[in-house]
C-alpha positions in Angstrom: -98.9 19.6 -32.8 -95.3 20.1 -33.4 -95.0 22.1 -30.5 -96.9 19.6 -27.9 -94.0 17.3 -29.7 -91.5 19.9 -28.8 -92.4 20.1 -25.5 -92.9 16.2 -25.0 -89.0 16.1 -26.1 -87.5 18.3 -23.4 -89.5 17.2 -20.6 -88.2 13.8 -21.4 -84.8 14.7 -21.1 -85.4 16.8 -18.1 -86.9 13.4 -16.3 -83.7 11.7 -18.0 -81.4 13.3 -16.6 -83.5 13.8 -13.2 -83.5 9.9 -13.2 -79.9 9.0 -14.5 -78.5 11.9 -11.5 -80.8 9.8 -9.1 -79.2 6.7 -10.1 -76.1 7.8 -10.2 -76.9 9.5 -6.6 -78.3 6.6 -5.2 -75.2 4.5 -5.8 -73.2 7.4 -4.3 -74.9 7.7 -1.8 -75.6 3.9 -0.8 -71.6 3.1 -0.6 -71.3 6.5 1.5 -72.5 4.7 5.0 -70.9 4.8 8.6 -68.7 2.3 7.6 -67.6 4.6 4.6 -66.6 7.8 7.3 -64.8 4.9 9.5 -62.7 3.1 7.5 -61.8 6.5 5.8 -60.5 7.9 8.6 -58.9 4.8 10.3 -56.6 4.0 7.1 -55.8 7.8 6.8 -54.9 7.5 10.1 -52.8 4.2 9.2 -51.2 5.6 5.8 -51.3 9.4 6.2 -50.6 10.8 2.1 -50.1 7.3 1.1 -54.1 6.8 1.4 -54.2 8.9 -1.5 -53.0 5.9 -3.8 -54.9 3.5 -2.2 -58.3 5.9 -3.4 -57.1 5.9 -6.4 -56.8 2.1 -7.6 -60.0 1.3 -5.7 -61.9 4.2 -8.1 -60.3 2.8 -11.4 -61.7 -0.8 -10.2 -65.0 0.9 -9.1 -65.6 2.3 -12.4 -64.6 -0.8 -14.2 -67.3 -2.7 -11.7 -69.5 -0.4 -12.7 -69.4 0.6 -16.3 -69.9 -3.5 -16.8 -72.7 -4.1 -14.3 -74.5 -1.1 -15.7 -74.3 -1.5 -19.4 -75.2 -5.4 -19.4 -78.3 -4.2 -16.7 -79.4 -1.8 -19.6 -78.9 -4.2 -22.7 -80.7 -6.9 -21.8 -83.8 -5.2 -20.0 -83.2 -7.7 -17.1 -82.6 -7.4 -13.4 -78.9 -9.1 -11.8 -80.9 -12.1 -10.4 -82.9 -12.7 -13.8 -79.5 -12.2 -16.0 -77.6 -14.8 -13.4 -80.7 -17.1 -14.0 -80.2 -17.4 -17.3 -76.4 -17.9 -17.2 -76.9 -20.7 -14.7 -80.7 -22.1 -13.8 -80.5 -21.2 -9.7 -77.5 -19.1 -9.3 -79.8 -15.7 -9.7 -81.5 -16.8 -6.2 -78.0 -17.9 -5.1 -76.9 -14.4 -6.2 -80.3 -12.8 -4.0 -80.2 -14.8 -1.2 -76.6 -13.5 -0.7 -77.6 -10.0 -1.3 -80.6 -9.9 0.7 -79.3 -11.1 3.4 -75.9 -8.4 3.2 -78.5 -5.7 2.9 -80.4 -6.8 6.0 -77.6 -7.2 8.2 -75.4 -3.8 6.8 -78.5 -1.9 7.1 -78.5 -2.9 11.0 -75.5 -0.5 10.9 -77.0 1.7 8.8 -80.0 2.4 10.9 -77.6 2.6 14.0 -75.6 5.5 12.0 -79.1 6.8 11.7 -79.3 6.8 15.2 -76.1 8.1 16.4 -75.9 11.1 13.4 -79.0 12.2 15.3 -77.8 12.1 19.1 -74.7 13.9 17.9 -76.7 16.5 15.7 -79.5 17.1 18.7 -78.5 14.8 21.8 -81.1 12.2 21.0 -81.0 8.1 22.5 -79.2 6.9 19.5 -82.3 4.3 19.7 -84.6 6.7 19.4 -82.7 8.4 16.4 -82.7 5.3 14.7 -86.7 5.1 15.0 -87.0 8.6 13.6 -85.0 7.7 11.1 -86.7 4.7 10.1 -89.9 6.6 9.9 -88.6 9.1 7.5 -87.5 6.2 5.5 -90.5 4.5 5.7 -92.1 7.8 4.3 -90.0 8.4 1.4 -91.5 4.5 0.2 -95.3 5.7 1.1 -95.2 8.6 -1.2 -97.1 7.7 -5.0 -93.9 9.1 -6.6 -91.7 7.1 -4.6 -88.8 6.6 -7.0 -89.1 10.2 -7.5 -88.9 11.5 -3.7 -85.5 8.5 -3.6 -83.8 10.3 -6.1 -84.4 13.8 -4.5 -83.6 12.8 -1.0 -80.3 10.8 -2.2 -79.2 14.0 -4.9 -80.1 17.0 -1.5 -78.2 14.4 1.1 -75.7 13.6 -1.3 -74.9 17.4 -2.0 -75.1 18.7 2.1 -72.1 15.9 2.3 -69.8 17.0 0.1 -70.3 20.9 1.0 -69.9 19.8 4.6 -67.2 17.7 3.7 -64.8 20.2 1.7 -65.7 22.6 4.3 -63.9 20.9 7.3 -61.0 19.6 4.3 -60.5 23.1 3.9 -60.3 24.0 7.5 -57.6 21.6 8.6 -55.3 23.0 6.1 -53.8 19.0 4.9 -50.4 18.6 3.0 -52.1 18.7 -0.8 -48.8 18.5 -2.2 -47.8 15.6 -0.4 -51.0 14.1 -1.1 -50.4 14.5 -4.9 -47.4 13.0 -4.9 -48.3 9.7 -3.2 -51.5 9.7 -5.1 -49.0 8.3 -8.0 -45.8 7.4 -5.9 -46.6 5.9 -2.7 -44.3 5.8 0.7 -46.7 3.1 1.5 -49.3 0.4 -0.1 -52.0 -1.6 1.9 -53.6 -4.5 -0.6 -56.2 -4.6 2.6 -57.4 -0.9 2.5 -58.1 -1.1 -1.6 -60.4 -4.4 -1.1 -61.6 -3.2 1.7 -62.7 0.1 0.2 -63.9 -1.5 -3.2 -66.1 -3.8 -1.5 -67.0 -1.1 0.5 -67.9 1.4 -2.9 -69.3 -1.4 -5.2 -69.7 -4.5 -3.1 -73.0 -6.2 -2.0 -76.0 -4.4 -2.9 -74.0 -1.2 -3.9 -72.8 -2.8 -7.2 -76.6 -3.0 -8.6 -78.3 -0.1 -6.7 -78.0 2.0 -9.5 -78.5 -0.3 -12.9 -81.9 -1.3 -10.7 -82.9 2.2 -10.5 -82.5 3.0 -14.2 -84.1 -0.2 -15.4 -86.9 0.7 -13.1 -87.2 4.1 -14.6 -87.4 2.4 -18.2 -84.3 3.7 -19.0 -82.7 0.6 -21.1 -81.4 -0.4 -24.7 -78.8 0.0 -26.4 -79.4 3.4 -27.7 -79.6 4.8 -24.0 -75.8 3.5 -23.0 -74.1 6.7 -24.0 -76.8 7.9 -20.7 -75.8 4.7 -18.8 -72.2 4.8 -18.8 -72.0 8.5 -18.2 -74.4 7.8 -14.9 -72.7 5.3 -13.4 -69.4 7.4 -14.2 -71.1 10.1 -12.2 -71.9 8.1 -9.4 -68.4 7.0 -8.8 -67.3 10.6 -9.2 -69.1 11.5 -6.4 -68.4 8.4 -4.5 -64.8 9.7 -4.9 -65.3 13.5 -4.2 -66.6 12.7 -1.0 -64.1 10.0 0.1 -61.1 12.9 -1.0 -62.5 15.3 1.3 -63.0 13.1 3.9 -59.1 12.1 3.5 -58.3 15.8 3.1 -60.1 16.3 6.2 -58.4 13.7 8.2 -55.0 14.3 6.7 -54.8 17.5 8.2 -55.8 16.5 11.5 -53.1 13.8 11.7 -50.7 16.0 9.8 -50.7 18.1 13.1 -50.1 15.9 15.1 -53.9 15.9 17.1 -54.9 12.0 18.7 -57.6 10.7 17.0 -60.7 8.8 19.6 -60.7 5.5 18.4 -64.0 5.0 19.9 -65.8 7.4 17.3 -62.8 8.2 15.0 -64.9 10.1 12.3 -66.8 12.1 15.4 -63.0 12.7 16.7 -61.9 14.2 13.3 -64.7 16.7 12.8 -64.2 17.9 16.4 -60.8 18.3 16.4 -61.2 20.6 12.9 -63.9 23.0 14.3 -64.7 22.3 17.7 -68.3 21.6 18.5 -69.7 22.9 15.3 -67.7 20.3 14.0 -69.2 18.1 15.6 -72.4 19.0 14.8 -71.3 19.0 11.3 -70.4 15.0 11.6 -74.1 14.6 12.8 -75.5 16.1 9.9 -73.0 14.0 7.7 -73.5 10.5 9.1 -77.0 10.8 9.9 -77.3 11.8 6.0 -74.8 9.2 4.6 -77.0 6.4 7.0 -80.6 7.5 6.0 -79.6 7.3 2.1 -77.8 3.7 2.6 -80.9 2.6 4.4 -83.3 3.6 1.5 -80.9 2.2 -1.3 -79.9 -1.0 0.8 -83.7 -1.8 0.9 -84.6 -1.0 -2.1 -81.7 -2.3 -4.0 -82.2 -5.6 -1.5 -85.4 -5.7 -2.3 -85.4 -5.3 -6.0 -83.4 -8.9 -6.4 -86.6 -10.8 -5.1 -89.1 -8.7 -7.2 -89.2 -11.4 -9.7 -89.7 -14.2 -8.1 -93.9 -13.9 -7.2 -96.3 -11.5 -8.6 -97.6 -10.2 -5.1 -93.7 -9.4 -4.4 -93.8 -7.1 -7.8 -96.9 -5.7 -6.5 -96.4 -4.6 -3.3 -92.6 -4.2 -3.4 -92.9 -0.8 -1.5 -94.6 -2.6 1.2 -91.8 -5.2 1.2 -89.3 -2.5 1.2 -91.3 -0.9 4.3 -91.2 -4.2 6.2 -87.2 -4.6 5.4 -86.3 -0.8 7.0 -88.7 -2.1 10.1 -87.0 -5.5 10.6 -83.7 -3.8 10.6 -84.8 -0.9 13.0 -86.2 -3.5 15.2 -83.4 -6.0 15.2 -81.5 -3.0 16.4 -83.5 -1.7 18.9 -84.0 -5.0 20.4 -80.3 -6.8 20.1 -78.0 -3.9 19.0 -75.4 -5.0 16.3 -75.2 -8.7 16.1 -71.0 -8.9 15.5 -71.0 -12.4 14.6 -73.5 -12.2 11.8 -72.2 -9.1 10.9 -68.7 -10.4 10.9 -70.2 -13.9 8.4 -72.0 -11.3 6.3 -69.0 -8.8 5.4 -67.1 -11.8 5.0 -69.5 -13.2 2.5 -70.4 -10.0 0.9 -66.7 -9.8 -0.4 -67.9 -12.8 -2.3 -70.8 -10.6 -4.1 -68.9 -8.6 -6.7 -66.7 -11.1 -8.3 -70.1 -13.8 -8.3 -72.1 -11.1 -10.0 -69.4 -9.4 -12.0 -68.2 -12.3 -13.4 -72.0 -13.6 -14.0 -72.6 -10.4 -16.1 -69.4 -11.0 -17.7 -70.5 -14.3 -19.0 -73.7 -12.8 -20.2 -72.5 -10.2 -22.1 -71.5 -12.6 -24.4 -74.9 -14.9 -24.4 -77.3 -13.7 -27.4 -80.7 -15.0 -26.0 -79.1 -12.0 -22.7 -78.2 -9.3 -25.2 -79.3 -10.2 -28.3 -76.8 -8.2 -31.1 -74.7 -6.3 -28.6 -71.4 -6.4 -28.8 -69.4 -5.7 -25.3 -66.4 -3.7 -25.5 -62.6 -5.9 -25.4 -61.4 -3.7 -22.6 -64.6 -3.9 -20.5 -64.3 -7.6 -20.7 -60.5 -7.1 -20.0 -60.5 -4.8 -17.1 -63.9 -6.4 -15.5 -62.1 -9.6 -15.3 -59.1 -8.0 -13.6 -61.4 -6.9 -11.1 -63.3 -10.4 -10.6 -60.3 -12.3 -10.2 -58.7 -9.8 -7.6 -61.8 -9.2 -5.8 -62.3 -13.1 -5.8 -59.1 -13.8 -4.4 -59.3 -11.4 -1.7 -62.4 -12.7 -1.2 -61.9 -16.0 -0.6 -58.8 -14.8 2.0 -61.0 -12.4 3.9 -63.7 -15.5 4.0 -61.2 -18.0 5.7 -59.9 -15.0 8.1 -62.8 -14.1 9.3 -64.7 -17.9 9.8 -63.1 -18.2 12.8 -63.8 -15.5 14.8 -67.6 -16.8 14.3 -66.8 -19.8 16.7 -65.0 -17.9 19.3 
């Protein structure tokens, strides 16, 4: 009897720690898209060691986004839209309208990374790669264990990036030294390239892909934040692994002086550092980074409407199916609407400081947490990041409005 109990134990920690890695992977991997690899390597390009800094602020604020959204997720047993629902009556489907309709327009782009990481990796019509790629999506949601199979596919994807990643850092031979030294004193500093790359890392979706996961696993409480905190910790870690190399990479490029193609200026990088293997290399990178943002942008997307009928709870994998298909069909048949894309990015700087700054409110509402107590410096630190964000916000919203009526 003991022993069954025994054995009980450590296969519960094993699934732990398979699930909280998953989480922590699938939040990783969901703000490592195509737009990740581009904006990367076109504010390298811009700042040269002085990006260094600009990766640095953006992972403080990531993990003080995330240690907040995460441990109010786990306290109260509740999903974002349900929490915002009962700060405010109606701002949770304010809150998943917005995100639904951020995931269903980024993950346009994400099946169109899909598409092109395969017609650089084999030569396919990028239309045709994005099909594949939607397929093997669409599989990973058909499977019985399908939260199982997510965390698998975004921990292997996750892993081939970052090996591919500090392979090419290490072949372009960048400036570390220099890099060090502007990680804490910058020649340099770009306000634009932080909000950009927060929203980017935690913004939309992104900031609840990985509190969704866990709750769906049944990890919650407040005996299972020590787990919580030290997932989403992780997640950010490898969110900031990858965009080092990546910088790494670049900066030795542009250290030597080599043009970058600003028509593909990831593509360009790779090339440049190892020829056509290189090349290949960035296919097997983006085509990764866009098939795990198009399985957590649907399933993230998806999770904010699970409560609002019983047949969406049901059959949310269904729901999930028919969100991958009305993105790959959208781009097959129109391409990249800019406009919407342009309103949506725009609007989905809005997300985080709405939802932060929702959870925020909750943590301190006893019918949301019940006994908890959230931590001064959480509180402190998330605000920072609500108020920033929600300036910046605002600013990119008004910029970007009139390029819609063009």
């Amino acid at each position: 009897m003991d022993g069954k109990k025994l054995g009980d134990t450590h296969t519960e920690k094993k699934v732990t720690r398979s699930v909280l890695l998953g989480a922590a992977f699938l939040m990783a991997t969901s703000s490592i898209g195509p737009g990740f690899l581009t904006q990367t390597t076109v504010f390298t390009q811009q700042l040269a060691a002085s990006f260094a800094f600009v990766i640095l602020i953006s992972l403080l604020l990531d993990v003080f986004a995330q240690m907040n959204v995460w441990r109010i997720i786990a306290v109260s047993g509740l999903r974002g839209q349900e929490i915002a629902n009962k700060v405010l009556p109606g701002l949770g489907v304010l809150l998943a309208i917005l995100i639904v309709m951020g995931g269903l327009a980024f993950n346009i782009g994400n099946v169109a990374g899909a598409g092109l990481g395969l017609n650089a990796m084999l030569g396919l019509d990028p239309v045709m790669g994005a099909i594949i790629s939607a397929a093997f999506a669409i599989f990973i949601f058909l499977v019985k264990e399908a939260g199982k199979a997510m965390d698998k596919v975004a921990q292997i994807a996750g892993g081939i990036m970052i090996l591919l990643m500090l392979y090419v850092a290490f072949t372009t031979s960048p400036p570390v030294g220099e890099a060090i030294v502007n990680t804490f004193k910058p020649e340099q500093i770009s306000i634009f390239a932080i909000v950009t790359l927060v929203g980017g890392t935690v913004g939309g979706y992104i900031t609840f892909a990985g509190g969704h996961r866990l709750l769906d696993a049944g990890v919650k409480g407040i005996e299972s934040l020590p787990q919580v905190t030290k997932s989403s910790v992780t997640g950010i870690a490898v969110t900031g692994i990858m965009r080092v190399a990546l910088f790494l990479a670049v900066l030795g490029v542009v250290s030597q002086g080599l043009a970058i193609d600003p028509a593909n200026p990831p593509a360009s990088v790779f090339k440049l550092a190892a020829g056509n293997l290189g090349y290949k290399m960035f296919g097997v990178i983006m085509w990764a980074a866009a098939i795990t943002s198009v399985v957590g942008a649907a399933y993230t997307s998806v999770s904010f409407i699970r409560s609002f009928h019983p047949a969406i709870e049901k059959y949310h994998n269904w729901v999930i199916i028919l969100f991958i298909l009305v993105s790959t069909i959208t781009f097959a048949l129109v391409g990249r609407p800019v406009n919407i894309l342009l309103l949506v990015g725009a609007l989905n700087a809005l997300i985080l400081p709405l939802a932060l700054g929702t959870l925020l409110v909750a943590a301190y509402k006893k019918n949301i947490v019940g006994e908890y107590k959230h931590p001064l410096w959480l509180t402190i630190t998330g605000g920072f990041v609500v108020i920033v964000m929600g300036v910046l916000g605002i600013m990119t919203l008004i910029e970007q409005l009139p390029l819609l009526f063009k």
